[in-house]
C-alpha atoms as one frame of an Amber mdcrd trajectory, in Angstrom:
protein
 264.454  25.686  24.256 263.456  22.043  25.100 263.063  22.335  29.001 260.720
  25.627  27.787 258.965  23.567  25.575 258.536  21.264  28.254 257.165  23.657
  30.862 254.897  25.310  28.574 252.942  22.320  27.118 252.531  21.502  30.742
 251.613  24.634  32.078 248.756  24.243  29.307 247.843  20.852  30.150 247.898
  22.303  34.196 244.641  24.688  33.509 243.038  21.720  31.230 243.508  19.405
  33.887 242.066  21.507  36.814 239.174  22.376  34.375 239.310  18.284  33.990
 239.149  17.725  38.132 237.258  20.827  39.165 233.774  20.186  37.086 232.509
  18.212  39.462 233.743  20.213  41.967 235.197  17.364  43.755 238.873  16.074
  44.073 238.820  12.252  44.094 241.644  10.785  45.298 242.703   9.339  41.643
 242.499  12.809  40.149 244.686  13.720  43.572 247.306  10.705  42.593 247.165
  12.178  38.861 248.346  15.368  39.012 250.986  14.384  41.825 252.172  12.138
  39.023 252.184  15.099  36.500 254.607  16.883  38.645 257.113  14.162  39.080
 256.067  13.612  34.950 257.094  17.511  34.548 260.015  17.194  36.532 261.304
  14.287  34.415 260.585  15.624  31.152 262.581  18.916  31.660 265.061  16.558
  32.720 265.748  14.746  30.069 265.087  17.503  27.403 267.874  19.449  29.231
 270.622  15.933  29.216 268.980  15.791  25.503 270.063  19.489  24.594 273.563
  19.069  26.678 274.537  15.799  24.808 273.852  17.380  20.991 275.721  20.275
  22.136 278.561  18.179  23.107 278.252  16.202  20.372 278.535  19.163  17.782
 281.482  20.031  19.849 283.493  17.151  19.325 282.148  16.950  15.795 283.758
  20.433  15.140 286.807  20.092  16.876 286.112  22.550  19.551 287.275  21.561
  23.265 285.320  22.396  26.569 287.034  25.913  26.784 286.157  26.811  23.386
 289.530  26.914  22.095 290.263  25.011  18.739 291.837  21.564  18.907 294.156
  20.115  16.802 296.041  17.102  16.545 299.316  19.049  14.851 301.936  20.738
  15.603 302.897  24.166  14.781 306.020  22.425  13.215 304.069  20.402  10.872
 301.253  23.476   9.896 304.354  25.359   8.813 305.723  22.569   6.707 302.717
  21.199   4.798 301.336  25.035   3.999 304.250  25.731   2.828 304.223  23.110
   0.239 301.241  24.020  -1.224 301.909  27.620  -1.093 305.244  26.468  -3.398
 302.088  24.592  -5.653 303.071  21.175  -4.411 299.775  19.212  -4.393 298.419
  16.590  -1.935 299.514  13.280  -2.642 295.929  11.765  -1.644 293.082  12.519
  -0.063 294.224  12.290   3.127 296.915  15.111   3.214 294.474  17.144   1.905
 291.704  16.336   4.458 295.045  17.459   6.482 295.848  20.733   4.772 291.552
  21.643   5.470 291.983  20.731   8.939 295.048  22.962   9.526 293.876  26.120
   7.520 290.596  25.585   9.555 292.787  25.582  12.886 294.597  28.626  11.720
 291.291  30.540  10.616 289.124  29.792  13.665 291.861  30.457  16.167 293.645
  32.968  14.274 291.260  34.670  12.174 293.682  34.444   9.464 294.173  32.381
   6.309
C-alpha cells in the first residue's frame, strides 16, 4: 500500500507539474533538471516505502514467532509440551510467571500449528 501511495501522490504532482512547466509554454532547462530529479525522487520513494513495508512485516514476524515459511516456531520440545500440559491439566499451577509465560507459549504453538487446544 506504501509504494501505491507513493506512485499516486506522484502521479498527481506529474499533471501539476506539467501544468507548472507548460504555462509558459516553454521548457527551461531548470524545469528540464526538475522533473528528471522527480523521477529518480519517485524511484527512491517507492523504494524505501517498499524496504519500509518488508522490514514491519518481518518484524511482526519475529514478534509472533512465525519463521520465513510460515510455520510456527518454538523453542520446545514435544517432550517438554507433553510434560508441562500435563501438569496443569492434573491442576498443578505455575510456580512463577515464567512457566506460565511458558505454558501460553506452548498452547499457542499447539493451537496455531495444530488447530487444537
Amino acid at each position: 500500500m506504501g509504494v501505491f501511495s507513493v506512485t499516486c501522490f506522484s502521479s498527481v504532482w506529474a499533471y501539476i507539474w506539467m501544468f507548472i512547466v507548460l504555462r509558459d509554454q516553454n521548457v527551461s532547462m531548470v524545469e528540464a533538471w526538475l522533473t528528471l530529479f522527480f523521477f529518480f525522487l519517485l524511484i527512491g520513494t517507492a523504494w524505501a516505502a517498499d524496504k519500509y513495508k518488508e522490514n514491519q512485516v518481518a518484524q511482526e514476524k519475529a514478534n509472533t514467532g512465525i519463521s520465513e515459511d510460515n510455520k510456527p516456531v518454538i523453542e520446545y520440545s514435544a517432550v517438554d509440551i507433553y510434560r508441562e500440559l500435563i501438569n496443569e491439566k492434573n491442576g498443578m499451577a505455575p510456580k512463577n510467571t515464567e512457566e506460565e509465560n511458558k505454558r501460553h507459549k506452548m498452547k499457542a504453538f499447539l493451537k496455531d500449528s495444530m488447530n487444537t487446544d
